[in-house]
C-alpha positions in Angstrom: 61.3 135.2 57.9 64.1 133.1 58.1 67.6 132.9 59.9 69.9 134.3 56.7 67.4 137.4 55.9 67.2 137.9 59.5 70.9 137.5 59.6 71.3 140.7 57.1 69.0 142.7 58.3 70.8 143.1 61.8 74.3 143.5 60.3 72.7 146.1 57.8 71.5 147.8 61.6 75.2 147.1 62.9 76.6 149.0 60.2 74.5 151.9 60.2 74.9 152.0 63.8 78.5 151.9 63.2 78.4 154.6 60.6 76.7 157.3 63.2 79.1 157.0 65.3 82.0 156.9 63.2 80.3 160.7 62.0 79.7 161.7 65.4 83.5 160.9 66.3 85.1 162.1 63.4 83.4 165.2 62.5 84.9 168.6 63.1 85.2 172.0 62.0 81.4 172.0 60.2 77.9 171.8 62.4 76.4 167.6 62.6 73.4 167.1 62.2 71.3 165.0 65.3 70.0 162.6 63.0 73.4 161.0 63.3 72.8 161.0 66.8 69.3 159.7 66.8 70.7 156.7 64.4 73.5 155.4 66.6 71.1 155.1 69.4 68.3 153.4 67.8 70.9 150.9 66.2 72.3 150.7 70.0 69.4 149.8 71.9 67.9 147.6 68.6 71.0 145.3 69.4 71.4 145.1 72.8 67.7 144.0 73.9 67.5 142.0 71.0 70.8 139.9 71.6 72.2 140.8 75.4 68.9 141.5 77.2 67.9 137.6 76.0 71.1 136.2 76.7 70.8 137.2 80.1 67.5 136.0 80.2 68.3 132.6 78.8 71.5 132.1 79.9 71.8 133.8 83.4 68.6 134.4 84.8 67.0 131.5 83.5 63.4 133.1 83.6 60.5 131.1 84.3 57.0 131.6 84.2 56.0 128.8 85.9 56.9 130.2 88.7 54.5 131.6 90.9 55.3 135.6 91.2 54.7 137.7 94.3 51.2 139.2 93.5 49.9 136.1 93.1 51.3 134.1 96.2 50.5 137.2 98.3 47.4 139.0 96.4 46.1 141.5 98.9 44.3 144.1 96.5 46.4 146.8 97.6 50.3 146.7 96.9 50.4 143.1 95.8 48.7 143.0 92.9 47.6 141.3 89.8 48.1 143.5 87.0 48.0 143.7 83.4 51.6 143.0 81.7 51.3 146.4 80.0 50.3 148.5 82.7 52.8 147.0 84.5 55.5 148.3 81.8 53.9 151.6 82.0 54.0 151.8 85.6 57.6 150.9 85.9 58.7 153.5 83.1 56.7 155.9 84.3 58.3 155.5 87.6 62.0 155.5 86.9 61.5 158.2 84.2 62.0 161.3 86.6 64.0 164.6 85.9 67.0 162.5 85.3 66.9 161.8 81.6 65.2 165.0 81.2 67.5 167.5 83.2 70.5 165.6 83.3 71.8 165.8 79.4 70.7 169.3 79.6 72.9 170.6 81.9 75.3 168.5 81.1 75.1 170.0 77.1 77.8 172.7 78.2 80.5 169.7 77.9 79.4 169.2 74.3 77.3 166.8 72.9 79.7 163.9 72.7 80.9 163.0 76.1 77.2 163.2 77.1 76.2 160.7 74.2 78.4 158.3 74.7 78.1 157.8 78.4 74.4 157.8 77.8 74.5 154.9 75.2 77.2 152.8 76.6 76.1 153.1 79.7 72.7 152.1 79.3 73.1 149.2 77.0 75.8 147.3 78.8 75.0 148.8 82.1 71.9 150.7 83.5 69.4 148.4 81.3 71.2 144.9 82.7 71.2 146.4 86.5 67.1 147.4 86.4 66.5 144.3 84.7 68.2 141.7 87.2 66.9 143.2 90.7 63.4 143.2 89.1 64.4 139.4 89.2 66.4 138.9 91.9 63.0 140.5 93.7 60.5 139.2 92.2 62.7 135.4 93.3 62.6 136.7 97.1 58.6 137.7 97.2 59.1 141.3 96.1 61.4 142.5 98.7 63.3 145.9 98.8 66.7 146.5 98.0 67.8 147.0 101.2 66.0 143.4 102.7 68.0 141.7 99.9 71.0 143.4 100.6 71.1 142.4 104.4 70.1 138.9 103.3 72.6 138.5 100.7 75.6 140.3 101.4 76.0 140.3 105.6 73.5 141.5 108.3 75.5 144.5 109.3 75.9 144.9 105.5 72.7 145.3 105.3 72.0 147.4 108.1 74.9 150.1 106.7 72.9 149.6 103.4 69.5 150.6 104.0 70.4 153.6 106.6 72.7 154.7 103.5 69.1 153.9 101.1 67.1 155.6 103.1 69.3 159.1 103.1 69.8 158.5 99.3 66.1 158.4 98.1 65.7 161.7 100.4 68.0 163.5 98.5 66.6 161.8 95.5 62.8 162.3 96.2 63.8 166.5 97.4 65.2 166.7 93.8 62.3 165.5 91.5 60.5 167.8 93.5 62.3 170.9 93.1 62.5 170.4 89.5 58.9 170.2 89.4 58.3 173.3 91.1 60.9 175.4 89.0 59.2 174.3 85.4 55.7 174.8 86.8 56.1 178.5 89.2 54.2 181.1 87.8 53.0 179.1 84.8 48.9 178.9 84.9 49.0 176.9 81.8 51.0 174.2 83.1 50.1 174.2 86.9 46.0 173.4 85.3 47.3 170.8 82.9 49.3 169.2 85.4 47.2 168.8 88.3 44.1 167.6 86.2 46.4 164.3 85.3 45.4 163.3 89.4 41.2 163.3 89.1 42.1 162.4 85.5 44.4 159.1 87.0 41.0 158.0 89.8 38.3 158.6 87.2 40.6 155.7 85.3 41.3 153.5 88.3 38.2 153.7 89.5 36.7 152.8 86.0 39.3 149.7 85.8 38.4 148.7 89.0 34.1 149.1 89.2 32.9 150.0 86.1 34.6 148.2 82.8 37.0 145.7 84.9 39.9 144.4 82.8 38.9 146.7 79.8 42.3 148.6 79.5 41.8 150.3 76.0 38.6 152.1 76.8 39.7 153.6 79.6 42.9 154.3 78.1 41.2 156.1 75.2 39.3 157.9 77.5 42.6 159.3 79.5 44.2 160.3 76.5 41.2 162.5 75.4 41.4 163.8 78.7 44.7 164.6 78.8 44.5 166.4 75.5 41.5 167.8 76.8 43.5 169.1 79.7 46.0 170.7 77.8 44.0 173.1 75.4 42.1 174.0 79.2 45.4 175.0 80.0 45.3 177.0 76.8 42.0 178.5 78.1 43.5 179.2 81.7 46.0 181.5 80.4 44.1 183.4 78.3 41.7 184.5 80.7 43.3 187.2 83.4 40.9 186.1 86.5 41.6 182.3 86.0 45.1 182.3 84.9 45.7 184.6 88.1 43.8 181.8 90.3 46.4 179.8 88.7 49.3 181.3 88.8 51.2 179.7 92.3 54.2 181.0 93.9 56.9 178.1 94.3 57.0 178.0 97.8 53.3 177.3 97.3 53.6 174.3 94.9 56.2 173.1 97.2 53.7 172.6 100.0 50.9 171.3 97.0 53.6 168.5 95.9 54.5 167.7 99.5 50.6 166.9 100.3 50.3 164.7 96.6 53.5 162.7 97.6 51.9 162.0 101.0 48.4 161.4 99.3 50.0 158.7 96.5 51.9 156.7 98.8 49.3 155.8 101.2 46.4 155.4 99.2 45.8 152.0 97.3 47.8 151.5 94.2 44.9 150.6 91.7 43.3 154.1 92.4 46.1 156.5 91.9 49.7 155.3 91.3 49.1 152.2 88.7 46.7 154.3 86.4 48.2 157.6 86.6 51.7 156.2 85.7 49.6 154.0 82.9 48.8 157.0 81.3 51.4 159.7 81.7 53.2 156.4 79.8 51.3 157.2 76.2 51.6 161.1 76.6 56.0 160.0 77.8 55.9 158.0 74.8 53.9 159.5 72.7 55.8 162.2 73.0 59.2 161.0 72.7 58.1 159.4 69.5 56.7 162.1 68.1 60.0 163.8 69.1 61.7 161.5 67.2 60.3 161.6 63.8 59.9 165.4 64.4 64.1 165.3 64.2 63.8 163.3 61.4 61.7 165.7 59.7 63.2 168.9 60.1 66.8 167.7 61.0 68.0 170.1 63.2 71.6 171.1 63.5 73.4 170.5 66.5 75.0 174.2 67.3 77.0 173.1 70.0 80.6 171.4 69.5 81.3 167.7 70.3 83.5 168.9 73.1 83.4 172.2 74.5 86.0 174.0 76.2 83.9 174.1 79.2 85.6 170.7 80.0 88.0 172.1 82.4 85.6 173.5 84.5 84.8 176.7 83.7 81.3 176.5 82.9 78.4 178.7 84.0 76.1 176.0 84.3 78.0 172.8 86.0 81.0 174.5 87.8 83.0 171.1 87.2 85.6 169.2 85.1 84.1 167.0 82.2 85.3 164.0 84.5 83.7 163.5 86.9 81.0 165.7 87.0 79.6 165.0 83.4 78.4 161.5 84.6 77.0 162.0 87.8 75.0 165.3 86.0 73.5 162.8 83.5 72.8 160.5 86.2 69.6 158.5 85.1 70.1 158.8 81.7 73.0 156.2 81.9 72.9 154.1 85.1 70.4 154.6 87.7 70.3 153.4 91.7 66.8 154.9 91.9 65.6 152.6 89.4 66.7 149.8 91.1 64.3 151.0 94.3 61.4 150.6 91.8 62.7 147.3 90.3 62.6 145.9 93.7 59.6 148.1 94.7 56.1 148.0 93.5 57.0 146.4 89.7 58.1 142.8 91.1 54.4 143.1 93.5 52.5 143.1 90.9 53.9 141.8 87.4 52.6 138.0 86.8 55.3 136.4 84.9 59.2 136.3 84.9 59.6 136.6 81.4 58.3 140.4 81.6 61.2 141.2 83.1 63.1 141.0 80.2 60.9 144.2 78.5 60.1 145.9 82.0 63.1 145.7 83.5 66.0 146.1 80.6 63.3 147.4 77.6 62.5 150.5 79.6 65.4 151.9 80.4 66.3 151.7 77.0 63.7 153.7 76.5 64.4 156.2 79.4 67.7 156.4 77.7 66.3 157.7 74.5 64.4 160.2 76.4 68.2 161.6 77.6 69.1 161.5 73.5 66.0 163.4 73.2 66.8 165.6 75.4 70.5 166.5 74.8 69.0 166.9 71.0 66.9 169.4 71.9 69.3 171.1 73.8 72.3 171.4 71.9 70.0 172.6 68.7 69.1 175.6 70.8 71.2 178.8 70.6 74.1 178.9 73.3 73.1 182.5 74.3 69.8 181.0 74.9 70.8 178.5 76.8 72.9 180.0 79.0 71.1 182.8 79.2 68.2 180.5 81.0 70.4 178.4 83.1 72.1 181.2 84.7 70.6 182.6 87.9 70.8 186.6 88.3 69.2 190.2 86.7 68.6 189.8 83.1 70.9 192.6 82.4 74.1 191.1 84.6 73.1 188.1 82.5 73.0 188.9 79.0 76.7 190.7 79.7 77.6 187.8 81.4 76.5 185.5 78.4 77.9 188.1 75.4 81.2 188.3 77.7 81.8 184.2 76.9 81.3 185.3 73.3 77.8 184.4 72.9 76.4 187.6 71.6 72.2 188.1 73.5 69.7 191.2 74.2 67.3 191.2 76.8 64.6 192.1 73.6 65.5 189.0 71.9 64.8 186.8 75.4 61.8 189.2 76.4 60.9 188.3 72.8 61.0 184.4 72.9 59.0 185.1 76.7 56.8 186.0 75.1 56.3 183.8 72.0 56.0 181.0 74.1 53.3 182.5 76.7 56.3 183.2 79.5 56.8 186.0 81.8 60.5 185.4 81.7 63.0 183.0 80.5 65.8 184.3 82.7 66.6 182.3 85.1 65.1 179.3 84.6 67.6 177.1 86.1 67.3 173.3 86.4 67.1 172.9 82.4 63.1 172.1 82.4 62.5 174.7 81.1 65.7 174.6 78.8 64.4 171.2 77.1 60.7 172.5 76.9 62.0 175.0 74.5 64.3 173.0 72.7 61.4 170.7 72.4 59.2 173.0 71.4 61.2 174.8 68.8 61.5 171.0 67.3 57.6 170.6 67.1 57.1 174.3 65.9 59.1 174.1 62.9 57.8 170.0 62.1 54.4 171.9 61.5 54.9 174.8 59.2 56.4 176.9 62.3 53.1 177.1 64.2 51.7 177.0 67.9 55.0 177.9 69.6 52.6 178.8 72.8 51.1 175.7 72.7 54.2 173.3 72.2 56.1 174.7 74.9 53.7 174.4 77.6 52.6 170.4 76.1 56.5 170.1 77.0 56.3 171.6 80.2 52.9 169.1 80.8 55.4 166.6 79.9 58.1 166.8 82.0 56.0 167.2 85.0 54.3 164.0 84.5 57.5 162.3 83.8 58.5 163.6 87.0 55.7 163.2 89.3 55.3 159.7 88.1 58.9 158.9 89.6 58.1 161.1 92.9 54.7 159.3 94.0 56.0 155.9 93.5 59.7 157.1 95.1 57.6 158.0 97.8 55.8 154.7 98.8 58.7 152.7 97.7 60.6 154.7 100.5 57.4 153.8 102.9 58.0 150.2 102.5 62.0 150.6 103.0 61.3 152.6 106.1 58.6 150.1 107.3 61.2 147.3 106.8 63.5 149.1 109.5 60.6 150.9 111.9 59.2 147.1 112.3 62.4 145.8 113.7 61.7 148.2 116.4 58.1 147.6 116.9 56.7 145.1 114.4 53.6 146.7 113.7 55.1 149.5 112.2 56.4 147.2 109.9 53.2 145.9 108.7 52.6 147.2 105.0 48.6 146.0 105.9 48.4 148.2 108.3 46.7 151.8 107.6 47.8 153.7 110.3 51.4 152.2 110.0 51.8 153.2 106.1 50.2 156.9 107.6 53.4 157.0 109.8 55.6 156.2 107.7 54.8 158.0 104.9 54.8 160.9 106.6 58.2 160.7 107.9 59.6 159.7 104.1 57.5 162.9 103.2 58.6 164.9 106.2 62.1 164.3 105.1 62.2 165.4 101.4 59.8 168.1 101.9 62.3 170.0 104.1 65.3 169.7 101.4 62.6 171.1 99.0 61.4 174.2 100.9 64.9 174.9 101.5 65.8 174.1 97.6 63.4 176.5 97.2 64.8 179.4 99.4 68.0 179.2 98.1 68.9 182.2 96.5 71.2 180.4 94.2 68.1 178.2 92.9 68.6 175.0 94.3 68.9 173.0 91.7 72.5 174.2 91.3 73.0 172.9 95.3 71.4 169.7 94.9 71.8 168.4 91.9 75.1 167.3 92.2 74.1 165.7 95.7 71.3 164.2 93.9 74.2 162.7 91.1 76.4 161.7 93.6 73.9 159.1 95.8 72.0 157.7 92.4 75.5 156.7 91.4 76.6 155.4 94.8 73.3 153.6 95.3 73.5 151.9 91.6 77.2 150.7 93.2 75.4 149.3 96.0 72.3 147.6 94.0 75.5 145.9 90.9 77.4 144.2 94.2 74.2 143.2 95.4 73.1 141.6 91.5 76.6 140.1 91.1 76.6 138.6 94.5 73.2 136.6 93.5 74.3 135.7 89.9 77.8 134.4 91.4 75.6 132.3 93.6 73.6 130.9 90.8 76.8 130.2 89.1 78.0 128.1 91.8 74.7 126.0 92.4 73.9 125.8 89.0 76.4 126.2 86.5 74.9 129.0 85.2 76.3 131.9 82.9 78.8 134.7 83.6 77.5 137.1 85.8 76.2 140.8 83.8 78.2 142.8 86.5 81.7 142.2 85.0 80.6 144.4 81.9 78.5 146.4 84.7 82.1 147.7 85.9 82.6 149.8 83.0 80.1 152.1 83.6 80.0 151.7 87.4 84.2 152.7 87.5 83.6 156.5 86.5 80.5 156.7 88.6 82.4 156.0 91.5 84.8 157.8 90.4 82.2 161.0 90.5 80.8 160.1 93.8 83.8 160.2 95.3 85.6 163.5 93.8 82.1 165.0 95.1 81.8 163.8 98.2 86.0 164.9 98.7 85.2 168.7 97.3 85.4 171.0 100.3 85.0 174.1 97.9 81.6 175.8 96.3 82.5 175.9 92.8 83.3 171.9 92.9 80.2 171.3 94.1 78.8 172.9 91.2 77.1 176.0 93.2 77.7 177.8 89.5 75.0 180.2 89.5 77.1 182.3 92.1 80.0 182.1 90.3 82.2 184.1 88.2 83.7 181.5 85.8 85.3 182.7 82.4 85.1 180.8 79.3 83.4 179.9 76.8 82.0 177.3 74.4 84.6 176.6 71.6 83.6 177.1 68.3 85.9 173.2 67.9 87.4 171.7 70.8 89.1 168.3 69.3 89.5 165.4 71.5 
């Protein structure tokens, strides 16, 4: 193909790019349809990896794979290892794909679906995709060491001291959040509790076939998993139908909480090639599989998007986040945008075991694009649901106070019609179901049902639920031993053998302490009468955003030093400041609330209001 056809074909994706959003922007008084939506961000991340992504690459970073990377200086068949460029990318979007993109645009819906949009895509493209994608370098240049080691290295010693207490507190609060979310989409759900904890033997059976059996031959035991999983899901058919198992299987959440705090423990201590690189591998296909198949499934049935571009809910008086449309819409999107966490994994287990530089260009900055589309997906899927509905499940109380509650802000429901819907999609209840899991599983699944003739409503729904769990559980195991190796990093200036990642009864320590530490903020998430997720999500927005403030300092610090000893580029964190301004922004209105309903406690409170029919810009 040559340069001039080439040339065409990615104004012709400009343009149509260009077009969406001009739709999205403009269009008011009359419902839009998502495929707008859907077009502007395909067109978005189509330009920025192709052109910025390798201009940093080229220009800045100056990748080069003759360099020796960390797994194969330090090869040690556990954390530093060699591994296969495409398990690799699986791992690493497996990792940093956690509630965030999934729960975030949810609850953040109430604002309307344009705010939310156009953080997501700005934000990702000139910020979130640029900051994963240069500490996966800047740690894979210093022998895969953490965020916090760089930071002290780069920045100043007490710097880096402030930094990784600060880190450590963060991913916490982080790690008690992917957890809760877990437990709310999977209490009381026999279906999804048996699909989801067959992905684990599922994971070893793969690992150890990798590793004993067919070494190096990826695609069987990738066809293999995927049967599996399928396999698993139409078991978790079975489960439900049958009283005495789906009983067996039917967990209480305080109950799950404990099961989750054991597997976090469990996957951070054992060796990688057994649990976390394959089980990440493959929740990867059913992630993308999925989101793919999400995608065309808009495209097929193009559903409308029944919420406004801006609600009136922007001067906080939702239901759902008790906060005004600035700050509190970007630090409730959180991942979906601009990420700290990720930056954790970038300079966690990816940059021990990739085996070239120039991977960081798709690992690093390619996935979060792709995480990204998962939040479009998601605010999709969302806004194309009812408003009665979806208030009706993100509000915590008795379904009667509810459904006067909801009809009260003008969005007419009956506790038949969400009894009804229960019960369509094999539930107990929809009321309730705060945290917006379960809110996207039936968006998603109402998507899916109509694609294919308006069929297996049951079955979608719970392969949604399936879903998010892995894409959650993913982030939480490697969260968990990423947070093993910060803490070793400070327990062995104490006493250096705690610090010694070789060590088995070191990692045992310190995992359980990391585990120790989120496990109490989920038992009391899930004691809270309110539903947790309403108490800590916000904390959870607010120390992602002021950890990605800490990890863009950190990458502009480097990049300016390459500039001076080299000549090199402009430094990626002077567009970085346009996303990070309103973060920090968030963080700090958050932090400065003293009262409840700033804090977005909104299940508890009495807000009036409603969504507008049109609320113009």
């Amino acid at each position: 193909m040559n340069k001039s056809v080439k040339s065409v074909i990615w104004l012709a994706i400009a343009l149509l790019g260009a077009w969406a959003y001009l739709v999205l922007a403009t269009r008011r008084g009359e419902p839009v349809n998502s495929a707008y939506l859907l077009i502007a961000a395909l067109c978005s991340y189509a330009i920025g990896f192709r052109f910025y992504s390798k201009w940093i690459a080229a220009r800045v970073l100056a990748l080069n794979d003759r360099r020796a990377t960390p797994c194969e200086v330090h090869d040690d068949g556990k954390d530093f290892v060699k591994t296969n460029k495409w398990i690799v990318f699986g791992h690493h979007f497996a990792a940093i794909s956690g509630p965030g993109p999934l729960v975030g645009p949810v609850l953040a819906a109430q604002f309307g679906y344009l705010p939310s949009a156009l953080w997501i895509l700005i934000g990702v493209v000139l910020g979130g995709a640029v900051q994963d994608f240069v500490i996966l370098f800047c740690s894979m240049r210093r022998d895969g060491k953490s965020l916090a080691q760089m930071v002290k290295e780069e920045l100043h010693s007490t710097a880096g001291v402030i930094g990784i207490v600060a880190i450590l507190a963060i991913m916490i609060i982080l790690l008690a959040v992917l957890a809760l979310v877990v437990v709310k989409a999977l209490a009381e759900s026999p279906w999804g509790v048996f699909t989801v904890g067959a992905t684990v033997p599922i994971a070893m059976f793969m690992g150890g076939y990798l590793r004993w059996v067919r070494v190096g031959k990826v695609m069987e035991a990738s066809a293999m998993g995927v049967a599996l999983l399928l396999l698993a899901v139409w078991g978790g058919q079975y489960v439900y139908g049958h009283a005495n198992l789906a009983s067996l299987f039917s967990v209480k959440d305080i109950t799950l909480a404990w099961a989750i705090i054991f597997y976090g423990f469990a996957a951070s201590v054992l060796p990688i090639w057994l649990l976390l690189a394959p089980r990440d591998y493959l929740s990867t296909f059913m992630k993308l599989g999925t989101i793919f198949a999400l995608a065309l499934g808009v495209f097929l049935v193009l559903p409308t998007l029944k919420f406004p571009a801006v609600s009136q809910f922007i001067d906080g008086s939702g239901p759902v986040v008790a906060g005004k449309l600035f700050p509190f819409c970007f630090i409730t999107i959180a991942c979906g945008a601009i990420s700290g966490f990720h930056t954790l994994i970038s300079s966690g287990t990816t940059p021990k075991i990739i085996t070239r530089e120039s991977y960081a260009r798709p690992i690093g900055y390619g996935a979060m694009c792709l995480e990204s589309l998962v939040g479009i997906m998601a605010l999709i899927a969302a806004c194309s649901l009812d408003p009665g509905v979806y208030l009706s499940m993100n509000i915590k109380g008795a379904p009667p106070e509810t459904v006067a509650k909801v009809t009260a802000l003008g969005f007419p429901i009956t506790v038949e019609h969400m009894d009804q819907l229960a019960g369509t999609i094999g539930e107990k209840s929809l009321f309730g179901r705060t945290g917006g899991a379960a809110t996207l599983a039936v968006g998603m699944a109402g998507i899916f049902h109509k694609a294919v003739g308006e069929r297996w409503l049951d079955l979608w729904y719970h392969f949604a639920i399936m879903f998010e769990a892995l894409f959650i559980l993913t982030t939480l195991d490697a969260g968990t031993r990423v947070g093993r190796y910060l803490l070793q990093d400070v327990l062995g200036n104490m006493w250096k053998p705690l610090g010694d990642v070789k060590d088995a009864k070191a990692n045992v320590f310190a995992s359980g302490l990391i585990v120790a530490g989120w496990g109490y903020f989920l038992i009391q998430g899930v004691r809270d009468p309110l539903g947790g997720i309403n108490s800590l999500w916000p904390l959870f927005g607010i120390a992602n955003q002021l950890l990605a403030s800490i990890a863009l300092c950190l990458a502009t610090t480097v990049i300016l030093k390459m500039a001076l000893q080299s000549g090199a580029g402009v430094p990626p964190g002077q567009p970085d400041a346009g996303p990070v301004a309103p973060s920090a922004a968030a963080a700090f209105a958050g932090a400065r609330a003293r009262d409840a309903h700033s804090l977005a406690l909104a299940a508890g409170s009495d807000n009036d209001g409603g969504i507008a029919k049109d609320h113009s810009l």
